[in-house]
N, C-alpha and C positions, 0 to 999 in steps of 0.2 A: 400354349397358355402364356398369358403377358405375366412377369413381374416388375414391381416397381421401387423403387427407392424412396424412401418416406420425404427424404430430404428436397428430393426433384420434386414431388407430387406437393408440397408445401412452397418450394420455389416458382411452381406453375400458380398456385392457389393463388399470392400477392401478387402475381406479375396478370393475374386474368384478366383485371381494370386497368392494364394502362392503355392510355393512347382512346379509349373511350368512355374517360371517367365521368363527364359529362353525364353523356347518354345514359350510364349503369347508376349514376345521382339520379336524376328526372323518374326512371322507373323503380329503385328503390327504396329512394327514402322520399318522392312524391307520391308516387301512387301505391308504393307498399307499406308504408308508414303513415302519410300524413294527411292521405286520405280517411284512411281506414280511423285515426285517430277524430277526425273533421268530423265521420260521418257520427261516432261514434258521442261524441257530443252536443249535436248537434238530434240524433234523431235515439238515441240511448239512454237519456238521461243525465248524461256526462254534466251536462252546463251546472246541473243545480250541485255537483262538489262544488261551486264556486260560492254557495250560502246555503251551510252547512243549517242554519235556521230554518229556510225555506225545506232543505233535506226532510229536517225531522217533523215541521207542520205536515206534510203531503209524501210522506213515506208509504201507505197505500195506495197511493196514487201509482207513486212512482217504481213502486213495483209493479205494479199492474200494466205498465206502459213497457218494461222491462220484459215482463211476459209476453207481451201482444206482440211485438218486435224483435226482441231479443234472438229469436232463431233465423229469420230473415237478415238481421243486420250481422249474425255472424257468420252464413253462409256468403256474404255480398264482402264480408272482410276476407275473407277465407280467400276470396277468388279474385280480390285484388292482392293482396300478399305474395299466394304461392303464382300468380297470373305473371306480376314482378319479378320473380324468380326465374320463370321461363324466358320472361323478355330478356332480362338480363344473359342470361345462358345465350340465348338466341344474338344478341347483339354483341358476346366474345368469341361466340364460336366461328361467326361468319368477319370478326372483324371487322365490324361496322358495318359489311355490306346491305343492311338491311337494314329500313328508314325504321326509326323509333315508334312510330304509329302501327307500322308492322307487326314489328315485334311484339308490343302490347297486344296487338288484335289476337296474335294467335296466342300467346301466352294468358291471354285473360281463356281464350277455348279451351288450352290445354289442362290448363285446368281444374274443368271438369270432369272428366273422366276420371282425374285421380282423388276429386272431393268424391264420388258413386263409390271408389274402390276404398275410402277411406271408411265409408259409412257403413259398406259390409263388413270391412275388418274390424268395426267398432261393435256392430251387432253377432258378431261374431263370438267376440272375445266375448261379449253378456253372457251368452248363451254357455259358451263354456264355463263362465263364474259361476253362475245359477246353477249350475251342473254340481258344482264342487261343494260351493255354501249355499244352495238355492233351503234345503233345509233347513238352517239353522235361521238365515233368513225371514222364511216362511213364519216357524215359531215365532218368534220376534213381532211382526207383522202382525199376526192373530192376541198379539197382547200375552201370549204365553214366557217361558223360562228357558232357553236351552239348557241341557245338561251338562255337569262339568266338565263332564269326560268329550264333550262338542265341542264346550269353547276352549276345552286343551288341545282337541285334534285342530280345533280353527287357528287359534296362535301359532301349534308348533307349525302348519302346513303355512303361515303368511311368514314367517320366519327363513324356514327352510325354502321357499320357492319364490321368496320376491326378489333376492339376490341373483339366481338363479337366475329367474326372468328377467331382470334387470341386464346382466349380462346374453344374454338369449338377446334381445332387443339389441342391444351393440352388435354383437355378430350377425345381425338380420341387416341393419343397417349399414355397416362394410359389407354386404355381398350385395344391397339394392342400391347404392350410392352411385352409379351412374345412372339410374333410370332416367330422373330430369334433364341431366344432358343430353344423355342418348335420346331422346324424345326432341329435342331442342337444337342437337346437330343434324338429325332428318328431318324436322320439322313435322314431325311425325305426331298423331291424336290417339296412339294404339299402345296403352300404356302394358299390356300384357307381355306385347313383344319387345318393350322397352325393358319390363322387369326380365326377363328370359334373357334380352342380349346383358345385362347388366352383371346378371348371374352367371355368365359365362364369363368374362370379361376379368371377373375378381374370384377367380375361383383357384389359380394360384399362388394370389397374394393376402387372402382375406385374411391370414391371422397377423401380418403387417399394416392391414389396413383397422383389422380388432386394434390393436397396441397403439396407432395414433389416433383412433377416437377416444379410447381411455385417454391420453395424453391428454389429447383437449379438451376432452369433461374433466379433469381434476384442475385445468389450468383455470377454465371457465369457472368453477367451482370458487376456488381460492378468492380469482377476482369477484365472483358478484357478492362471497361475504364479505369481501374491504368495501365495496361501495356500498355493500348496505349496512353497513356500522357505521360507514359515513355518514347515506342518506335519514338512518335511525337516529342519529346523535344529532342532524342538525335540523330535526323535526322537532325532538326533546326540547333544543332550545330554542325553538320556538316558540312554545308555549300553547294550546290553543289551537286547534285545525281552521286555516282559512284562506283565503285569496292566495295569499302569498307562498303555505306551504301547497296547498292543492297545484299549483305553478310547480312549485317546484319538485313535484311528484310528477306531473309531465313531462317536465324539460329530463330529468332524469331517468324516464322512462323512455326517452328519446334518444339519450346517448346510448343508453345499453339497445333497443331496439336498431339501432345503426350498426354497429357492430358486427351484431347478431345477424342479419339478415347479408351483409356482404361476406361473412365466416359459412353463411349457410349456401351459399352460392358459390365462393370458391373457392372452398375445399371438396364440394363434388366435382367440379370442372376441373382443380388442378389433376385430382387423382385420376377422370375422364381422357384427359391430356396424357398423364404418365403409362396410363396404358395403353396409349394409341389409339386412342379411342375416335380418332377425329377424321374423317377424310379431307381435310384438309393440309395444304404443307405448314406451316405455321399460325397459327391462328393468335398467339400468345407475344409474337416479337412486338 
């Protein structure tokens, strides 16, 4: 069983982009960002934030157009996104060896198999919510009253188990945290046998790999409430929703989505790397 050193798996994570930072720009913050943002205004509704007037004349409208699209343009975001994710993996792991059109081709395939696997673990989880509160639910629904003694056992049970879960989820995530790469240094479309090698891989480091994703949600934390006291206070004195802040609700969704998407890239690949995860001899110099 591999262990790792948080420290190395964080010094692999910044060192993933160099020498093709280029390349890892072009697929994620073009086509994982600024497409998905393009399309999104373009055939979403996005444009009319820009007159907030026209918003509120044709707001059945535009929900309506919202609906008709809405699950099409998020599935078509979704597969340019994590699609960029895989290129990206794809074009550190091999050390540029593989033409950037490449990379995207298979990383837009790859994909999909993991949006199919995303959908069951989504319908999934319903099923087992509707299990737990599908009752109390249900009354509600039918115009009735839950009982007190329901929405005491509903409180105490979201109380007591979303922490829980909440934690469950991080530990789920340090032991599946190499899947995308391992998928990405084979070049592999077999996301099960991805999950399986992944889960082998961090099986004697996973409560060192728990302790540095906590690190980074509380660091991530800290910063997005300073930038968003920022971006709240220089909306305030703004005055007014318009051109100018709608802009600046962009551009600043823009930096934190940049960020975000190379943090989510390589710190799977550093910690990929720290376990040896790679056949190759340096992929990272």
């Amino acid at each position: 069983m591999n262990r790792i050193s948080i420290s190395e798996a964080w010094s692999y994570a910044t060192g993933f982009f160099s020498g093709q930072a280029v390349h890892h720009a072009i697929v994620l913050i073009g086509v994982g960002i600024a497409a998905p943002l393009i399309l999104q205004l373009l055939l979403g509704g996005g444009a009319t934030m820009f007159d907030p007037a026209a918003m509120a004349e044709n707001s059945a409208g535009l929900i309506a157009a919202m609906g008709a699209t809405g699950v099409l343009l998020g599935i078509v975001n979704y597969v340019l996104q994590t699609g960029s994710y895989f290129a990206s993996w794809r074009i550190g792991l091999t050390n540029g060896g593989e033409p950037v059109g490449a990379a995207l081709g298979y990383g837009m395939i790859a994909s999909l198999p993991v949006l199919l696997l995303a959908v069951v673990v989504v319908l999934l989880l319903g099923i087992i919510g509707f299990l737990f509160f599908g009752s109390a639910l249900t009354t509600l629904a039918s115009g009735g009253e839950p009982s007190s003694s329901a929405l005491m056992g509903i409180g105490l049970a979201f109380f007591l188990i979303a922490p829980l879960f909440l934690l469950f989820l991080v530990w789920l995530a340090a032991r599946l945290c190499c899947t995308g790469p391992y998928m990405a240094d084979q070049r592999s479309y077999n996301v099960l046998a991805a999950l399986g090698a992944s889960w082998r891989m961090t099986a004697a480091s996973q409560w060192k790999i728990f302790a540095y994703f906590i690190l980074l949600g509380v660091a991530l934390i800290v910063i997005f409430m300073i930038l968003g006291m920022i971006v709240g206070v220089s909306l305030l004195a703004g005055g007014a929703p318009g051109t100018g802040s709608m802009l600046g609700l962009i551009i600043g969704a823009i930096l934190l989505s940049v960020p975000m998407a190379y943090l989510q890239v390589g710190v799977p690949a550093g910690l990929y790397r720290a376990l040896g995860g790679t056949n190759r001899s340096d992929v990272f110099a």
